[in-house]
Biopython code that builds the backbone (N, CA, C, O; Angstrom):
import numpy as np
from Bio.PDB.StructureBuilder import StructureBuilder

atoms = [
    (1, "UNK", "N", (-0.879, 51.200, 220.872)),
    (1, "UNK", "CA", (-1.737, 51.469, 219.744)),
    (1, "UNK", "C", (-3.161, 51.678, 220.249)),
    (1, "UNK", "O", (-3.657, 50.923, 221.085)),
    (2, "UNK", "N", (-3.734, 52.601, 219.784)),
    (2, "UNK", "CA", (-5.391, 52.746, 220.326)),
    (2, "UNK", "C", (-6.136, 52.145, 219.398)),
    (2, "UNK", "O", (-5.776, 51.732, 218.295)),
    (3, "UNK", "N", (-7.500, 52.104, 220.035)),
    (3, "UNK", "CA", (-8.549, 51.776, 218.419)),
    (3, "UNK", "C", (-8.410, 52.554, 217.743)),
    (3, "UNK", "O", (-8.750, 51.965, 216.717)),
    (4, "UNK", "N", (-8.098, 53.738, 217.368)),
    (4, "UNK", "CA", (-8.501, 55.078, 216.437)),
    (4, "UNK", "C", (-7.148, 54.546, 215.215)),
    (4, "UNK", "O", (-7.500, 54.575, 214.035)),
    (5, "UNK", "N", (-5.791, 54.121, 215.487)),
    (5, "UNK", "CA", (-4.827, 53.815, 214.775)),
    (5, "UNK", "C", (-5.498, 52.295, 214.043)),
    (5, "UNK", "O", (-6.398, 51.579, 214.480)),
    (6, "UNK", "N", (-4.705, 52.157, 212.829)),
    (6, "UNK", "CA", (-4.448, 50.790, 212.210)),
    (6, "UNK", "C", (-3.306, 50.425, 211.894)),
    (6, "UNK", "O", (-2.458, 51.273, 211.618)),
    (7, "UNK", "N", (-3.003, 48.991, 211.860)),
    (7, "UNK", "CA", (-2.102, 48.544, 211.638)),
    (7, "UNK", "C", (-1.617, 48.343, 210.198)),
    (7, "UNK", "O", (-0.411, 48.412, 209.961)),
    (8, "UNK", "N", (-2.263, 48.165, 209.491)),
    (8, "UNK", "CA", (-2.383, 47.915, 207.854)),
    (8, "UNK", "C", (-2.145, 49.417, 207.561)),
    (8, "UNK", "O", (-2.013, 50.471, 208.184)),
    (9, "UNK", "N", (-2.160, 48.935, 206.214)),
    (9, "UNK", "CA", (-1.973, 50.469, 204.996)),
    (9, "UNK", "C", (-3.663, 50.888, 205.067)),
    (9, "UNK", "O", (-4.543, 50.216, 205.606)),
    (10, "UNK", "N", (-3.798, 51.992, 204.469)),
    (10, "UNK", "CA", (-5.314, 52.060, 203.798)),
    (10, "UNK", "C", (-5.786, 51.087, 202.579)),
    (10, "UNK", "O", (-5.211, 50.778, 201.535)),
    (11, "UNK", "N", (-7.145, 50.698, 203.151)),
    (11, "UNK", "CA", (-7.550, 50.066, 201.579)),
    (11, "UNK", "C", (-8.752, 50.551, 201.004)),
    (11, "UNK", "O", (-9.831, 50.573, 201.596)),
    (12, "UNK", "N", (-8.570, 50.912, 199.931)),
    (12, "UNK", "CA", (-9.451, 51.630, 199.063)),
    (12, "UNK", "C", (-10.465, 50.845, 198.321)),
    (12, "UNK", "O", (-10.463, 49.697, 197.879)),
    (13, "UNK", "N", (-11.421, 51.907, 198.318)),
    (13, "UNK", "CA", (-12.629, 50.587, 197.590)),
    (13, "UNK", "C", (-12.435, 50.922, 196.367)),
    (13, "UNK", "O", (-12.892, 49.876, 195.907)),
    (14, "UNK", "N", (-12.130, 51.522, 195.426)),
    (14, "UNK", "CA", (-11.606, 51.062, 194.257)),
    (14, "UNK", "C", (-10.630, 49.537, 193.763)),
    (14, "UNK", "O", (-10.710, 48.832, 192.756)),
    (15, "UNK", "N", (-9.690, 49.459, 195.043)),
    (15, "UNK", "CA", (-8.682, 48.611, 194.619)),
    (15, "UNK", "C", (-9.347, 47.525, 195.004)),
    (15, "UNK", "O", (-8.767, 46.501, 194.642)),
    (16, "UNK", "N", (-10.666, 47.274, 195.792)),
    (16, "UNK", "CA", (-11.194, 46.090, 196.723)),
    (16, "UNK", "C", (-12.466, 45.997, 196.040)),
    (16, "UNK", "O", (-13.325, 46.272, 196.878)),
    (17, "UNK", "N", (-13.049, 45.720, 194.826)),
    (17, "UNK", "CA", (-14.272, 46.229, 194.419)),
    (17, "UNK", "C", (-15.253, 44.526, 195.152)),
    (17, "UNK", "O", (-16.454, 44.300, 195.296)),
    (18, "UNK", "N", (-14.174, 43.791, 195.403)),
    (18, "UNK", "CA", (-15.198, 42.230, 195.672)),
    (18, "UNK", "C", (-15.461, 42.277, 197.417)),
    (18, "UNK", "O", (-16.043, 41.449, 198.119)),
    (19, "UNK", "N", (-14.935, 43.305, 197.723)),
    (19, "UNK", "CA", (-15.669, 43.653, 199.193)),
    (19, "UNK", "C", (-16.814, 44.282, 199.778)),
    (19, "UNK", "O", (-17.183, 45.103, 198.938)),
    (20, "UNK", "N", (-17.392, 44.322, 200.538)),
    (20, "UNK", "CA", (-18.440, 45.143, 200.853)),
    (20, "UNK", "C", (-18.242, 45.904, 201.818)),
    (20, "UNK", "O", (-17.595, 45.596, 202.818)),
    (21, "UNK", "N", (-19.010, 47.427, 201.526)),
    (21, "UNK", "CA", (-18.400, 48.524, 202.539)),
    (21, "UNK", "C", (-19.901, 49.000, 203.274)),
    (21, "UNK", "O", (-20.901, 49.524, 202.785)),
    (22, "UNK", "N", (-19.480, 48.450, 205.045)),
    (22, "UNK", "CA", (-20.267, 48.559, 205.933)),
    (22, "UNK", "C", (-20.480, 50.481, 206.011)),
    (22, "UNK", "O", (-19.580, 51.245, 205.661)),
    (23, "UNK", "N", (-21.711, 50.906, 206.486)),
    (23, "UNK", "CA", (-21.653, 52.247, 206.846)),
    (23, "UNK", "C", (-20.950, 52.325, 207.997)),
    (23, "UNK", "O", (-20.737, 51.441, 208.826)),
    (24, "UNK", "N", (-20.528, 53.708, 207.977)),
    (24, "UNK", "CA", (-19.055, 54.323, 209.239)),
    (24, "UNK", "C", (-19.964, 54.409, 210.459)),
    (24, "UNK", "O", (-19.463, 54.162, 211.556)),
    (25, "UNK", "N", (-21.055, 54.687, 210.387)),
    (25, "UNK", "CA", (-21.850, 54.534, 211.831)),
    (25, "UNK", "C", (-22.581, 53.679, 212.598)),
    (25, "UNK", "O", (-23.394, 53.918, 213.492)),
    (26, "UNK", "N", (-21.990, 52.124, 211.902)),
    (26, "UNK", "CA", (-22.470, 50.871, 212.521)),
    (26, "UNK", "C", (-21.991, 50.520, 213.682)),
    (26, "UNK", "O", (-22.163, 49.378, 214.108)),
    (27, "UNK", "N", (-21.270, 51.522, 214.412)),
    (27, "UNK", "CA", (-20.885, 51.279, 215.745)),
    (27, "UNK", "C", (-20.542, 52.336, 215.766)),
    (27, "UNK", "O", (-20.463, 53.021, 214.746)),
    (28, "UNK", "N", (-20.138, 52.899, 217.372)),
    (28, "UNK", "CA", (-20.000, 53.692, 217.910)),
    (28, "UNK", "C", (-19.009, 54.336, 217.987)),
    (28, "UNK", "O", (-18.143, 53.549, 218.372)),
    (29, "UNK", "N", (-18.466, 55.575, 217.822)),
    (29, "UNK", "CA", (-17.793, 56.367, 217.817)),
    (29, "UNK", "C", (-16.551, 56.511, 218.549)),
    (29, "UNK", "O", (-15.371, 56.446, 218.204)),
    (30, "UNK", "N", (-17.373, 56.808, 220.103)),
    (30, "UNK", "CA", (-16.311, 56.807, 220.744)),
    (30, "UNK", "C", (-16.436, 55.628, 221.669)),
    (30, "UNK", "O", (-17.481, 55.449, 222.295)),
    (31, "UNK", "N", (-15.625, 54.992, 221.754)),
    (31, "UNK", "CA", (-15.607, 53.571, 222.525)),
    (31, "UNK", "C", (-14.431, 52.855, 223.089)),
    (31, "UNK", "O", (-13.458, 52.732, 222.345)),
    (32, "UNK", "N", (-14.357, 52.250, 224.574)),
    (32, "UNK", "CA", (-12.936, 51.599, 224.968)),
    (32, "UNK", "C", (-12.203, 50.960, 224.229)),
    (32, "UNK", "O", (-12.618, 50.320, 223.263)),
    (33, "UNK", "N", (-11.186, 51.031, 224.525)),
    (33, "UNK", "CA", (-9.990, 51.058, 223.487)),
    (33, "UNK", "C", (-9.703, 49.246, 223.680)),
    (33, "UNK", "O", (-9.248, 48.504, 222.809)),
    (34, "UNK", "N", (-10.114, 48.867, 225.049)),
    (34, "UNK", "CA", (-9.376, 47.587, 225.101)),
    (34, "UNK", "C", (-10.346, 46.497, 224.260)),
    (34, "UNK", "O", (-10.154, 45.596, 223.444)),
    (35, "UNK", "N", (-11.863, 47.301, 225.150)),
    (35, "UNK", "CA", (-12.684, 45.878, 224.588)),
    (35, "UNK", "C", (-13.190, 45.756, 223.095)),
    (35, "UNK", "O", (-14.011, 44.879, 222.824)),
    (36, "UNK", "N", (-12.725, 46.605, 222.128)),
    (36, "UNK", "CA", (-13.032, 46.674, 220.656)),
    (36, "UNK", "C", (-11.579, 46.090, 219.715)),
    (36, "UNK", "O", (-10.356, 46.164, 219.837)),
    (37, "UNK", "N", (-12.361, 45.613, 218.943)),
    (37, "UNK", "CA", (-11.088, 45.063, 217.530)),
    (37, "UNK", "C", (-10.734, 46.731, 216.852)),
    (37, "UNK", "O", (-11.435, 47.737, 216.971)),
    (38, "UNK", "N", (-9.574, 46.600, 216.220)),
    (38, "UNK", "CA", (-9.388, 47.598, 214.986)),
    (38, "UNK", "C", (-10.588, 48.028, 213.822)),
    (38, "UNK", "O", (-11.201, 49.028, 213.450)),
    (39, "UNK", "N", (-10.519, 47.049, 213.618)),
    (39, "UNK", "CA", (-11.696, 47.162, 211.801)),
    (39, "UNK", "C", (-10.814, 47.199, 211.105)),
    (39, "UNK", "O", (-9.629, 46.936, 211.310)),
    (40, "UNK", "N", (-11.769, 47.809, 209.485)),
    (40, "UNK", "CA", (-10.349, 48.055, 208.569)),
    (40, "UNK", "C", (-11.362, 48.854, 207.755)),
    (40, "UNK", "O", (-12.162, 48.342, 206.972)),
    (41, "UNK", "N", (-11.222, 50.516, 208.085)),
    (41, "UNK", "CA", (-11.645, 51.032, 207.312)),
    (41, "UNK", "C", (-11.875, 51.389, 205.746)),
    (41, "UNK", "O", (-10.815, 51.853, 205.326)),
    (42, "UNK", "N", (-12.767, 51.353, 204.815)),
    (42, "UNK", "CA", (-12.547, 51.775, 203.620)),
    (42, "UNK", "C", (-12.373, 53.179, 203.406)),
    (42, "UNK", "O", (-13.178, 53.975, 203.889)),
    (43, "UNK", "N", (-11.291, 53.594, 202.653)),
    (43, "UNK", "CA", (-10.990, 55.034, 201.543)),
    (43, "UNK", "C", (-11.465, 55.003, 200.348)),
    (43, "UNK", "O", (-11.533, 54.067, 199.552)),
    (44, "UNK", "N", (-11.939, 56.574, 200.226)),
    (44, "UNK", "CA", (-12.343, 56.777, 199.047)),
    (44, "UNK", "C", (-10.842, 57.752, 198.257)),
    (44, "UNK", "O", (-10.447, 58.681, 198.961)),
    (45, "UNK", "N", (-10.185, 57.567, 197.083)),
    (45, "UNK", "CA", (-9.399, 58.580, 196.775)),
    (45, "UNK", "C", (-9.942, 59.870, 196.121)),
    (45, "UNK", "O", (-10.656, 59.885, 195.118)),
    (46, "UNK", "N", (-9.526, 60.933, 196.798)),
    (46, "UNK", "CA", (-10.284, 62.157, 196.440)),
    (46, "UNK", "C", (-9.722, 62.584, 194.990)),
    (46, "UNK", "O", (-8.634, 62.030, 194.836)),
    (47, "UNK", "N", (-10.086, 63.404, 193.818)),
    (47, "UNK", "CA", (-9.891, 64.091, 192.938)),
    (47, "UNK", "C", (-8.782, 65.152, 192.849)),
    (47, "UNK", "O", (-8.945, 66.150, 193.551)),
    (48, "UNK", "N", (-8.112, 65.109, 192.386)),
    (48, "UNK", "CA", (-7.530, 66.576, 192.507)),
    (48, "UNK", "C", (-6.193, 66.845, 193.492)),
    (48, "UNK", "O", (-5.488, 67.850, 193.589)),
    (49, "UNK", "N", (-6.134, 65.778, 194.063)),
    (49, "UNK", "CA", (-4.700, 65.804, 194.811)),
    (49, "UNK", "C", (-5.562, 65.960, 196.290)),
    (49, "UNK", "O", (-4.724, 66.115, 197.178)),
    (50, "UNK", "N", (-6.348, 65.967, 196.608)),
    (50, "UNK", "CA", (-6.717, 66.128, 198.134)),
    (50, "UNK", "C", (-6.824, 65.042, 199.115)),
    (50, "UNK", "O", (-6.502, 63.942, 198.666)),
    (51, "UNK", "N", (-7.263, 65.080, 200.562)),
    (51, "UNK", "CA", (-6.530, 64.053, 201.287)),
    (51, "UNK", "C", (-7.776, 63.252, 200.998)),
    (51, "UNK", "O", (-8.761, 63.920, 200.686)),
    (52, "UNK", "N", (-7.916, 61.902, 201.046)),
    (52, "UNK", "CA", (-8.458, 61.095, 201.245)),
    (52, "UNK", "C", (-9.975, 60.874, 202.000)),
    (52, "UNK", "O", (-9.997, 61.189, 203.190)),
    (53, "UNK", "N", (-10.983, 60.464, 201.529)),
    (53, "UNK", "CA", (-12.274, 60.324, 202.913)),
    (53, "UNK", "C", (-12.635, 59.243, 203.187)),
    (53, "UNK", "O", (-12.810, 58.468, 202.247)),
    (54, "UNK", "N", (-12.851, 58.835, 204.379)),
    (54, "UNK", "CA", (-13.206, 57.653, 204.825)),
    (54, "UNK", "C", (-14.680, 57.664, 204.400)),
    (54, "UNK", "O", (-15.396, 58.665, 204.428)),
    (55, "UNK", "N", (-15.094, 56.309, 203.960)),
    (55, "UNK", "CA", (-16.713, 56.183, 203.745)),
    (55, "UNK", "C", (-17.397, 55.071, 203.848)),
    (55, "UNK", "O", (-18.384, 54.786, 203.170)),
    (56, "UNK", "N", (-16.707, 54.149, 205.026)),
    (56, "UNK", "CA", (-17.060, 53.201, 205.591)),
    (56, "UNK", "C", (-16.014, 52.595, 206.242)),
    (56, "UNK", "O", (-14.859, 52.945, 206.488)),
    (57, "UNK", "N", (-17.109, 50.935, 206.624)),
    (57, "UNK", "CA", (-15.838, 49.947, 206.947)),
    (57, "UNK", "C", (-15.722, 48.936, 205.934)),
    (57, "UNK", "O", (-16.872, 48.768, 205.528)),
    (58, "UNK", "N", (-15.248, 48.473, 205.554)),
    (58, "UNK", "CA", (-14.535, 47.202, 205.013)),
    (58, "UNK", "C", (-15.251, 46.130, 206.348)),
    (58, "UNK", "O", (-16.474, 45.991, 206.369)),
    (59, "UNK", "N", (-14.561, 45.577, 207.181)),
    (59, "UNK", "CA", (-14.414, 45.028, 208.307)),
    (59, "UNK", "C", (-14.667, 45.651, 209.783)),
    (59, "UNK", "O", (-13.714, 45.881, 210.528)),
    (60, "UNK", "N", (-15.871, 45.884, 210.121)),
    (60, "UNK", "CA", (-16.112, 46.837, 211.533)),
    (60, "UNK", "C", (-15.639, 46.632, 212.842)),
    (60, "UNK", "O", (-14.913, 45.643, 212.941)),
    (61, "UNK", "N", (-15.745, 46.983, 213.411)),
    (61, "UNK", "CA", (-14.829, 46.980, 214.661)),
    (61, "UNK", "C", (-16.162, 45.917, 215.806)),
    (61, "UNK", "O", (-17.350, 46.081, 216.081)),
    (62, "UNK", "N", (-15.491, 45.244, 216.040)),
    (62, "UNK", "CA", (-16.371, 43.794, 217.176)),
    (62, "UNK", "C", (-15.751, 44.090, 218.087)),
    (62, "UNK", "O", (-14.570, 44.431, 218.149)),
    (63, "UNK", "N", (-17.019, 43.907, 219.396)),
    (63, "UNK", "CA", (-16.801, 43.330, 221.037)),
    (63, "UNK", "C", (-15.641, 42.336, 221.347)),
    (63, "UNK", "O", (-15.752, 41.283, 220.718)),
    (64, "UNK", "N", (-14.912, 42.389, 221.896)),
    (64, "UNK", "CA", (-14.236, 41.370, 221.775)),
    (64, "UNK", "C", (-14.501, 40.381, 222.862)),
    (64, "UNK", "O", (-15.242, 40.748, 223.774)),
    (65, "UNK", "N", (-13.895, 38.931, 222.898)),
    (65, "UNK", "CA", (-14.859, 38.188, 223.658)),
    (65, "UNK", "C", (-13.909, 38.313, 224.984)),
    (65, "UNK", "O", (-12.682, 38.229, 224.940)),
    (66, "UNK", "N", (-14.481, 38.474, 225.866)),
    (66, "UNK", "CA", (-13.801, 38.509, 227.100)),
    (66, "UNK", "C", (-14.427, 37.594, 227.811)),
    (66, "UNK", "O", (-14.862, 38.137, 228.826)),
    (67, "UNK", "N", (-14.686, 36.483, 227.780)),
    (67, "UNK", "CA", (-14.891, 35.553, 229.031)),
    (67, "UNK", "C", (-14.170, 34.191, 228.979)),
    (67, "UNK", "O", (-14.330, 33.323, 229.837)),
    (68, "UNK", "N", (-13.258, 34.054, 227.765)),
    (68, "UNK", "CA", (-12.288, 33.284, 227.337)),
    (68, "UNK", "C", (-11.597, 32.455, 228.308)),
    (68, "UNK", "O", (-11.573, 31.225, 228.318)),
    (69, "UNK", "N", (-10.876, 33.481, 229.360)),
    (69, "UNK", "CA", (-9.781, 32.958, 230.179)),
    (69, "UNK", "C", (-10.666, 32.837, 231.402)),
    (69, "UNK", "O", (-10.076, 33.099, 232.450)),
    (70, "UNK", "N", (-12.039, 32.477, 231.529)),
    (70, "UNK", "CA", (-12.548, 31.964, 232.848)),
    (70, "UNK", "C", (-12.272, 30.079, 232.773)),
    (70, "UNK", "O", (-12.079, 29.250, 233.663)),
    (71, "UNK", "N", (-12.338, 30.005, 231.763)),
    (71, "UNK", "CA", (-12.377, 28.053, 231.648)),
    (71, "UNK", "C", (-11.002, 27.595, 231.379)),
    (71, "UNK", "O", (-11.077, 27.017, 230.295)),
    (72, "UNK", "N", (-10.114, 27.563, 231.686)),
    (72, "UNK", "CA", (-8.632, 27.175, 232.146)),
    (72, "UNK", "C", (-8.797, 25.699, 232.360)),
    (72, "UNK", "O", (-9.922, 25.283, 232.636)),
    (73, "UNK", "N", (-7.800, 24.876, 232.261)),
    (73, "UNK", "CA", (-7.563, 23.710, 232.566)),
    (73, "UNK", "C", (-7.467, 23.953, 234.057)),
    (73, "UNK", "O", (-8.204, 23.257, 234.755)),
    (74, "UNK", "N", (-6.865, 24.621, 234.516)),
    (74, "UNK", "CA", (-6.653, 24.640, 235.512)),
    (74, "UNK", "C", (-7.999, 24.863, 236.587)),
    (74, "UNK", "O", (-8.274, 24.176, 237.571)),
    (75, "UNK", "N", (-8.791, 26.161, 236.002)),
    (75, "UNK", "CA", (-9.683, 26.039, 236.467)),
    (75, "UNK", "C", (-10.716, 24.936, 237.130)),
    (75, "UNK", "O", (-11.338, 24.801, 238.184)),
    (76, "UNK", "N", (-10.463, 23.973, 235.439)),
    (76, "UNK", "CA", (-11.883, 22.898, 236.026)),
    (76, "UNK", "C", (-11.116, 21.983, 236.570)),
    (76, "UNK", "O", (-11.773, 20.950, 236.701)),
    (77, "UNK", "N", (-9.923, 21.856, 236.990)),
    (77, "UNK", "CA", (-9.712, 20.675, 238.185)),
    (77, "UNK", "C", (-9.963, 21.049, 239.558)),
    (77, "UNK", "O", (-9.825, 20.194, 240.432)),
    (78, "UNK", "N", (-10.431, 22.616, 239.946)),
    (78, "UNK", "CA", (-10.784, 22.852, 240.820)),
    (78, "UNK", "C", (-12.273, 22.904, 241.527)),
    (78, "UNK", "O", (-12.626, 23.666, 242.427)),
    (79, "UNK", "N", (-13.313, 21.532, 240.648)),
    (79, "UNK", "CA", (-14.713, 21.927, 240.248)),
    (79, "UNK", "C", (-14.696, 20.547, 241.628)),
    (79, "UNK", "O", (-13.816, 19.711, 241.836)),
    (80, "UNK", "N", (-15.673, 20.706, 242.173)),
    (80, "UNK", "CA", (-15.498, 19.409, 243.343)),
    (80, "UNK", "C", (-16.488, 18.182, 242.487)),
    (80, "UNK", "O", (-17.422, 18.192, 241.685)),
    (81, "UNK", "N", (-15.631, 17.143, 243.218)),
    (81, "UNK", "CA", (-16.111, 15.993, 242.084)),
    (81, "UNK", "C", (-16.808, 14.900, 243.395)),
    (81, "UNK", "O", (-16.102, 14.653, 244.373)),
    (82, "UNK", "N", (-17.914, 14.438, 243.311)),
    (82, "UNK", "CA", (-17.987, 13.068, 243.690)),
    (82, "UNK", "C", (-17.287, 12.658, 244.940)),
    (82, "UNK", "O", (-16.229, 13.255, 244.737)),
    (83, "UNK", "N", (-17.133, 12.107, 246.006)),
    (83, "UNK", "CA", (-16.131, 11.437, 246.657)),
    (83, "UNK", "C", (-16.867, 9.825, 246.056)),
    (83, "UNK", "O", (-18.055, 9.537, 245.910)),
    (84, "UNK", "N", (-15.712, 9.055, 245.823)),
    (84, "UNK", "CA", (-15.827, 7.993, 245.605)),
    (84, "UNK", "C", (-15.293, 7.263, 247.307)),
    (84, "UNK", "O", (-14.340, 7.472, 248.058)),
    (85, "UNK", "N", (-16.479, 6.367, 247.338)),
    (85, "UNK", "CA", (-16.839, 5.374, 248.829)),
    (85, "UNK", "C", (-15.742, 4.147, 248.046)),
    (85, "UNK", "O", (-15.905, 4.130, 246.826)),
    (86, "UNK", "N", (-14.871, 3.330, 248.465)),
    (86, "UNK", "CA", (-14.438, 2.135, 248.908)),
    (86, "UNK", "C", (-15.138, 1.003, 248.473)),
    (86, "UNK", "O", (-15.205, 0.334, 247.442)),
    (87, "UNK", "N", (-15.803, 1.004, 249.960)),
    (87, "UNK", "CA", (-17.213, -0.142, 250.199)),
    (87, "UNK", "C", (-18.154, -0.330, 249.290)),
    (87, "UNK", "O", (-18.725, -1.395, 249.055)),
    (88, "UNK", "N", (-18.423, 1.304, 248.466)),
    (88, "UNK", "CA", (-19.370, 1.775, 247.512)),
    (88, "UNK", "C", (-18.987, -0.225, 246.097)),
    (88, "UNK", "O", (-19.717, -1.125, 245.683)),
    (89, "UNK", "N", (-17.743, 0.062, 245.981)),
    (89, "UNK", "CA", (-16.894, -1.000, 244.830)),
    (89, "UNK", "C", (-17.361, -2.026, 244.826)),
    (89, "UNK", "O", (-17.938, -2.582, 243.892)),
    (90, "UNK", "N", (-17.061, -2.605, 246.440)),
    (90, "UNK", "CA", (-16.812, -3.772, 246.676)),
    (90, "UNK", "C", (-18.773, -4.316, 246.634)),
    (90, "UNK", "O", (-19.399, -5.279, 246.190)),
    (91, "UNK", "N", (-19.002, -3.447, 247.137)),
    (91, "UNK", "CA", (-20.940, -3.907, 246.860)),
    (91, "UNK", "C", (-21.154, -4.562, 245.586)),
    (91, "UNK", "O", (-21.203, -5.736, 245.219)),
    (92, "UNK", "N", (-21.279, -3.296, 244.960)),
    (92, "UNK", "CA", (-21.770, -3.512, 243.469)),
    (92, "UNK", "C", (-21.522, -4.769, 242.832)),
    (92, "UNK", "O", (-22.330, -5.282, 242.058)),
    (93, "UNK", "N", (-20.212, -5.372, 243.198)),
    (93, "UNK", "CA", (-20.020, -6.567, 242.652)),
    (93, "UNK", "C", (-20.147, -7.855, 242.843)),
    (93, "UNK", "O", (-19.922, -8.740, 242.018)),
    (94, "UNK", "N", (-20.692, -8.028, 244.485)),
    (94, "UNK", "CA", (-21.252, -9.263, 245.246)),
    (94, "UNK", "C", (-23.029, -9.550, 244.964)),
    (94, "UNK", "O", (-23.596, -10.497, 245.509)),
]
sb = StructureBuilder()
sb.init_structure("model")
sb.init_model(0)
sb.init_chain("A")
sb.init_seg("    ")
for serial, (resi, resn, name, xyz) in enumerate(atoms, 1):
    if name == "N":
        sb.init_residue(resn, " ", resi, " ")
    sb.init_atom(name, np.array(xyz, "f"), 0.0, 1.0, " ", f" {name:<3s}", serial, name[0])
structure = sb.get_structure()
């Protein structure tokens, strides 16, 4: 699936009147496919039997966060810790 496809049906701002419809040029046009969300464009229904026009977003298309999978569990057991001294123990408590 690319960004340009959606997964949903169309939703029309008639049928959605308690939504708000972002302008179509609040982001960029042409843009990588991986690092952007879908959106969810709004339709307008045309008059007369004709096809449909887009005239915004509903929901715009976001950065998506990519730095997620740097902090792993796994990761931070590999963070160097302290060496704990022995002798360090036995001090503290005499």
């Amino acid at each position: 699936m690319t960004h340009k496809e959606g997964r949903h049906e169309r939703m029309y701002v008639k049928d959605n009147p308690h939504l708000e419809v972002h302008k179509i040029d609040c982001v960029p046009s042409n843009r990588p496919k991986g690092s952007w969300t879908n959106g969810v464009k709004a339709w307008e229904r045309t008059q007369g039997g004709g096809s449909d026009a887009c005239v915004g977003w509903f929901y715009p298309p976001r950065t998506r966060n990519t730095n997620h999978h740097r902090w792993s569990p796994s990761v931070r057991r590999m963070v160097p810790r302290k060496a704990r001294v022995v002798g360090m123990v036995h001090q503290e408590e005499e």
